[in-house]
N, C-alpha and C positions, 0 to 999 in steps of 0.2 A: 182407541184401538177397537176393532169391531172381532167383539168375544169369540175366541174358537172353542167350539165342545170337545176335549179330547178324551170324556169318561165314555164317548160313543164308540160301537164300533166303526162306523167311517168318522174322523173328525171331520167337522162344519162348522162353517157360521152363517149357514142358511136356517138354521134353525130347524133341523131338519127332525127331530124330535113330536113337530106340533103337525105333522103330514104324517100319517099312520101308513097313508095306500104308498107312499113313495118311500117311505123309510122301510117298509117290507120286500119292494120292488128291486132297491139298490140294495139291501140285506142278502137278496137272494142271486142278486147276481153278482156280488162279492166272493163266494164260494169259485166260481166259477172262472173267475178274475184270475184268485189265486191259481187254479189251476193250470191254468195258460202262463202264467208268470213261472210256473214253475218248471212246465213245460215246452215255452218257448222264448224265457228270459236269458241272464247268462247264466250257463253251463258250468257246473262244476266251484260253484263258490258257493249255493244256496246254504251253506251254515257256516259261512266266514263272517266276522263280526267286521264290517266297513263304517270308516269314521265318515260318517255321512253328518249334511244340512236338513232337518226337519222342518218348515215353515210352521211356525206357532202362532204368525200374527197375519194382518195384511196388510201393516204401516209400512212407511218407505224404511224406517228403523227400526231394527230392532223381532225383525218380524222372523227368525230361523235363527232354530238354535244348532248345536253339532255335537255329535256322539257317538256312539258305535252301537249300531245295529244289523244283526241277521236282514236281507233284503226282504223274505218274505213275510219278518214281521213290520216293515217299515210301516208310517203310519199314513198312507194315502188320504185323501181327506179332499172334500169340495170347499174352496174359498174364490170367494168372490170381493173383486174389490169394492170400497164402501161406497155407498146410492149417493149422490152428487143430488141435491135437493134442487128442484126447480130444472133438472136438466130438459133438454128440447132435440130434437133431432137437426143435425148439422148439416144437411145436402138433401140432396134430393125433390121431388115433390113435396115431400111433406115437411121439407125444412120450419122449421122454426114452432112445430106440433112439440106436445108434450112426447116423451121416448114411451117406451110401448113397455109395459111391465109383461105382459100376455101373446102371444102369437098372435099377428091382424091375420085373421082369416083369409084373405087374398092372396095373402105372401106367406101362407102355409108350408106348400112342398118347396118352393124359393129357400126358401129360409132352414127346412130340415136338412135338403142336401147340402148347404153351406156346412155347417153342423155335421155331419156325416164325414164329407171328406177332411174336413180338418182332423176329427176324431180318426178318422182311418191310419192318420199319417204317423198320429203317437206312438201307438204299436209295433207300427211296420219298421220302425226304425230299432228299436230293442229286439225285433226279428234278425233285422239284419246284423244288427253286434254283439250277436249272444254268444261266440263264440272265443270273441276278441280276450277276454282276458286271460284264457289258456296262455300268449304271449305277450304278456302286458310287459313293456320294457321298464318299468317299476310298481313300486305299489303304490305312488303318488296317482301317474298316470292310469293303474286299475282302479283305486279311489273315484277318479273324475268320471271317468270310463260307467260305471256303477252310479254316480253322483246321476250324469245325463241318464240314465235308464230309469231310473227310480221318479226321476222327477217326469220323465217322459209319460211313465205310468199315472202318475197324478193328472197329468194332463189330457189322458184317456177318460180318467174317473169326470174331470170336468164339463166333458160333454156329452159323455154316459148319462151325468144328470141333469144338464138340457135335453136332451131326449127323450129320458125317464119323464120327468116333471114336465114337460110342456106340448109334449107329441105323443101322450097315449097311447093307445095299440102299436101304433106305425114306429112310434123312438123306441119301444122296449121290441121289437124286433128286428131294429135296426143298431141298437146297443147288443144284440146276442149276435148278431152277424159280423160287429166289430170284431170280437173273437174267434171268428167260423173263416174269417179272410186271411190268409200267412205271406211277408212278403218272398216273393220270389216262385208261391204255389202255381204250378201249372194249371191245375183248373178253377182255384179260388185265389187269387193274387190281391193283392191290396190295388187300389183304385189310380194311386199315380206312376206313374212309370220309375221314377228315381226313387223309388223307393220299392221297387222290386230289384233293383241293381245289390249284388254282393257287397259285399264290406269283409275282404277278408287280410285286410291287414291293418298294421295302423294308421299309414303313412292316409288311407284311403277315409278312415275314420276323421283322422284331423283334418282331410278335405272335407267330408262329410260337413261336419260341425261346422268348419269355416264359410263351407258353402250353402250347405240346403237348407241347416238350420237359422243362417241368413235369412232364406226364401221364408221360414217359418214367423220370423222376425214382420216380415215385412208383410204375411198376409196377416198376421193377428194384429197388429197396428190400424189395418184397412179395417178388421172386425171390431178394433176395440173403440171405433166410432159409428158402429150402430146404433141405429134407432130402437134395434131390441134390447133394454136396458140390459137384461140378465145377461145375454150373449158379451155385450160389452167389458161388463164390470167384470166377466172371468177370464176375459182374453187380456182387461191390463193384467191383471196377476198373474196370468201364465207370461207374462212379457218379464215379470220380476226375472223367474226362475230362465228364462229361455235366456238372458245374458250371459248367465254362466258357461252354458251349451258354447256360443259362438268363439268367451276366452277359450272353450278346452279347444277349440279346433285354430284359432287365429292361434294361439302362445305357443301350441304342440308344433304346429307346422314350421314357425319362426325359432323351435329349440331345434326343429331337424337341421333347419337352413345354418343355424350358428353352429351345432355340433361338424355341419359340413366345412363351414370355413374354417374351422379350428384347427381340422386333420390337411386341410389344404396347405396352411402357416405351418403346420410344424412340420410336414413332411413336402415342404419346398414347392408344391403344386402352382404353378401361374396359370395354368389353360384352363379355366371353367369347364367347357366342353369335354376333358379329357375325361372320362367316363370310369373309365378301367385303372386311373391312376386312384383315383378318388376309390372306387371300389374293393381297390386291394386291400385297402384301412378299414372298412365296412364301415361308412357312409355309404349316404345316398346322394348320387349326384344331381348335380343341379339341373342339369337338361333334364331329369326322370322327373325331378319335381315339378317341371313346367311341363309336360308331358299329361303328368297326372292334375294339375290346375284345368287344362284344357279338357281332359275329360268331365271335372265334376262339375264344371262353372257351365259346361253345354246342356249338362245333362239338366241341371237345378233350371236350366233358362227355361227349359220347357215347362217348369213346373207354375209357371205364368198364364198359362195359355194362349190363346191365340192374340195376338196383338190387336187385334181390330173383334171386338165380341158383343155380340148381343145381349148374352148370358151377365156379363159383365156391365150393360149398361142398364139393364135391368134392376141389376141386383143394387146399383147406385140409384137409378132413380127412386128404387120405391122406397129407399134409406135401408138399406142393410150393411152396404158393404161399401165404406167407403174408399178413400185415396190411400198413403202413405203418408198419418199425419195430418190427415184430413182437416184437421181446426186451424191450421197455422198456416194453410195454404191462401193465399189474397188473390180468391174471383168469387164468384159469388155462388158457387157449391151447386149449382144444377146445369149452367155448361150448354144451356139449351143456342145458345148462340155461341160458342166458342170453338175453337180447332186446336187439335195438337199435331205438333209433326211428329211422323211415325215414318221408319226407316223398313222401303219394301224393294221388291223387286222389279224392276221397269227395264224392259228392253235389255234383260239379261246384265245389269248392274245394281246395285246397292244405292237407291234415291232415298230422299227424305221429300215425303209426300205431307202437306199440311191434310187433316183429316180431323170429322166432328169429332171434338173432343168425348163427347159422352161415350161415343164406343171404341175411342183409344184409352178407357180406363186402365187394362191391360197392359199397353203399351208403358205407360206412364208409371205405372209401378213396376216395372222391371226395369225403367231408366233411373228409376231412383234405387230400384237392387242393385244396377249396375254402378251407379255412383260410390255406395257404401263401401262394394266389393273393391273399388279404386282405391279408397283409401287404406284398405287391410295389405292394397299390393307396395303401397307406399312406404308401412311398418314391415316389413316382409324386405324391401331393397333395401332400405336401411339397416338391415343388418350390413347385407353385400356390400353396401357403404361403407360400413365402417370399417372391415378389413381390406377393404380397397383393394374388388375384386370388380375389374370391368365386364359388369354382368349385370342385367338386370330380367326378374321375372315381369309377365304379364297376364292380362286376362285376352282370352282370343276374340275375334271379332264373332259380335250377334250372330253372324249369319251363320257360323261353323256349327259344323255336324247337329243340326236342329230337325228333330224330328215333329213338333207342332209349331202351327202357327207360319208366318211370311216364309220364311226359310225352307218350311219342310220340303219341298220337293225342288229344293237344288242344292247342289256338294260348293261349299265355300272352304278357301283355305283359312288359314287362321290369323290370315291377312283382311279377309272378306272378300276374295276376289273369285267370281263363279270359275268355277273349272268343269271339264267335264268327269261324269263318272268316272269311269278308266282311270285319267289322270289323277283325280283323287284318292281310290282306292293304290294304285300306285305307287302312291307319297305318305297315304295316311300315316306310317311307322316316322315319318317327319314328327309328327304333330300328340300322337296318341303312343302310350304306353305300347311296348312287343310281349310278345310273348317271353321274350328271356328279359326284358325288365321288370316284367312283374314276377317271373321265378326269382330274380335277383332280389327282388323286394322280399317279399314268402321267404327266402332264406334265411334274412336276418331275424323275423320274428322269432326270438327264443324270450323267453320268461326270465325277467330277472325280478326274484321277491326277497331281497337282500334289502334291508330298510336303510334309503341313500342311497341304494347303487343305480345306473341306469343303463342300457342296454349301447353297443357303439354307436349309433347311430341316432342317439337323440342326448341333448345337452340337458343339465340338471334345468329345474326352476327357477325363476329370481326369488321366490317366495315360496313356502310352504301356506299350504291351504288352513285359513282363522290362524297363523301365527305360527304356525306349529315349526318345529326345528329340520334341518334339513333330514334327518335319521330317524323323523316320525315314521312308525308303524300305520300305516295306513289304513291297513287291510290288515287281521288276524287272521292268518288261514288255517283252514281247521284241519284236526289232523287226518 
């Protein structure tokens, strides 16, 4: 087990102790951390005692213990997963080089804005849910709620100290600006676009989680086969904790869908579609939940970039930023000869164009985002299966409502079929949440912190979080 210091004030197992200039550097901007957490975490709980996972180790066992702490005493802390002896760089140019303990010079600013905007994304998303637990429909679900934000913050701290420690002038003022950016700010906004989007309910949260931190999923995988060992080793560990994120949004979304079929059986409902039958019970119907998939599954696409990218082939060839899973892929990891097929726009239809693989890097990881996302919709029908409801959710096609990349400058329905403006705006209320379904949604939001109870419109847990009973006190909240 590779030792963590927890008599510091950050814990580490960087050994962060034997660095005086960096341990005064992260010292000092810890104060400042705390500030923003305070001021732009969630609202209204900072002295509720939540039965949170503290990570104490960075084995695959054994490594997070659980207990109840104050959020803003939680113990954030830099870990990095442990140095693989003899490792080498897996792609790219420099494939089969020793991995780079230090920033190559060439691949300097490459390499900080990689670093940057991952670091941007951490924040921007506990910006976005700080508000959420004012109507948490339990204290299980504000527990998890809490759980994801705490751990999000760590994962801020992780690239705070890539920045700190290996970018000099340039990281420690690009670590103060992490802080200076809010998402959703008008004239300082966080750097990706889905992540200045609201999050003001739950149902949009468990998309969240199910979807973008998917997207999170799948680009720290691509990082945690770089060539820059440090960058690597702390994006598997952030991969530990980021599992948890995707169960609260895949199990949250699957308890709305079963709490909907339950009210559906007992109160005689056969028409999936029937909206207003379903609402009178206060569920959420199932057209709104598909509604709301196609919003947050468009929005996270973008968070790929361009399908066809330079930026992107770059950032593989010089080894930084690998594939999805990069080692267990069978070509030979630089692509200089190879093509992939990549789905564009030709003669105002939706083709599959073979294209050089090195600059459908992009492409290729969002067909494997898209793959993942297939199988979440599989666990998600199967519920509908099982009460034997002829209904099935889906994910919409690429081309819908995409504002970067092949798509952006044409309106797809969520068939994939181009339409014109007009006609799309039109229909959009087909496809995308209204205005009175998201009031509908906002209405049910009310607070239940009744330990066990949960709000109508979402069904209990199979399990309580480490064991715990179903009438566990999750959250203490303070008087």
């Amino acid at each position: 087990m590779s030792e963590v210091d927890y008599t510091a004030l950050i814990p580490n197992n960087v050994d962060l102790a034997s660095d005086a200039q960096l341990k005064r550097a992260l010292e000092a901007w810890y104060p400042k951390y705390i500030d923003w957490w305070k001021s732009k975490g969630p609202v209204g709980f900072q002295d509720s005692e939540v039965y949170l996972r503290t990570a104490v180790g960075v084995d695959a066992e054994g490594w997070a213990k659980f207990g109840y702490v104050k959020m803003p005493e939680y113990r954030w802390g830099i870990l990095l997963a442990p140095q693989e002896a003899g490792r080498t760089i897996a792609f790219g140019q420099h494939k089969g080089e020793p991995v780079w303990q230090d920033v190559p010079g060439e691949y300097r600013a490459m390499l900080r804005r990689l670093v940057v905007i991952q670091g941007d994304t951490e924040p921007a998303s506990v910006e976005q849910q700080r508000f959420l637990g004012q109507t948490a429909p339990s204290l299980y679900d504000m527990r998890n709620l809490f759980q994801v934000n705490v751990e999000e913050g760590r994962h801020l701290w992780a690239m705070v100290y890539l920045l700190q420690k290996y970018f000099g002038r340039d990281g420690r003022e690009e670590a103060e600006d992490l802080l200076k950016r809010t998402s959703g700010d008008a004239d300082k906004p966080r750097i990706l676009g889905a992540f200045n989007e609201a999050t003001p309910d739950w149902l949009s949260f468990f998309m969240f989680t199910t979807f973008t931190d998917r997207d999170g999923k799948m680009q720290l995988e691509s990082l945690a086969s770089s060539g820059f060992d440090p960058l690597a080793r702390t994006t598997r560990f952030m991969l530990t904790e980021e599992g948890h994120h995707m169960f609260v949004g895949r199990t949250g979304v699957e308890r709305v869908i079963q709490q909907t079929c339950e009210v559906m059986t007992e109160n005689g409902i056969t028409d999936p579609t029937d909206k207003e039958a379903v609402r009178k019970h206060g569920a959420i119907d199932l057209a709104t939940m598909q509604k709301k998939i196609n919003f947050h599954y468009s929005v996270t696409l973008d968070l790929f970039g361009a399908e066809i990218s330079t930026n992107a082939a770059n950032s593989f060839n010089a080894g930084l930023k690998g594939r999805f899973r990069e080692v267990r892929i069978d070509d030979d990891h630089q692509l200089e000869n190879d093509t992939y097929p990549v789905a564009r726009v030709v003669d105002g239809e939706v083709q599959i164009v073979d294209t050089p693989a090195l600059s459908a890097i992009n492409a290729r990881l969002c067909d494997d985002y898209m793959d993942d996302c297939e199988k979440v919709m599989k666990r998600w029908n199967r519920v509908l299966q099982t009460h034997g409801l002829d209904y099935s959710l889906s994910l919409p096609h690429r081309a819908f409502r995409r504002a970067v990349g092949e798509f952006s400058d044409v309106y797809a329905t969520v068939a994939g079929e181009i339409v014109s403006e007009t006609e799309w705006h039109e229909r959009k209320d087909e496809w995308l949440a209204s205005d009175a379904d998201l009031e509908y949604i906002l209405s049910l939001m009310q607070s239940e912190t009744s330990p066990g109870k949960y709000a109508s419109w979402i069904a209990a847990p199979r399990a309580g979080i480490n064991g715990q009973p179903g009438d566990f006190e999750y959250v203490k909240l303070a008087a």
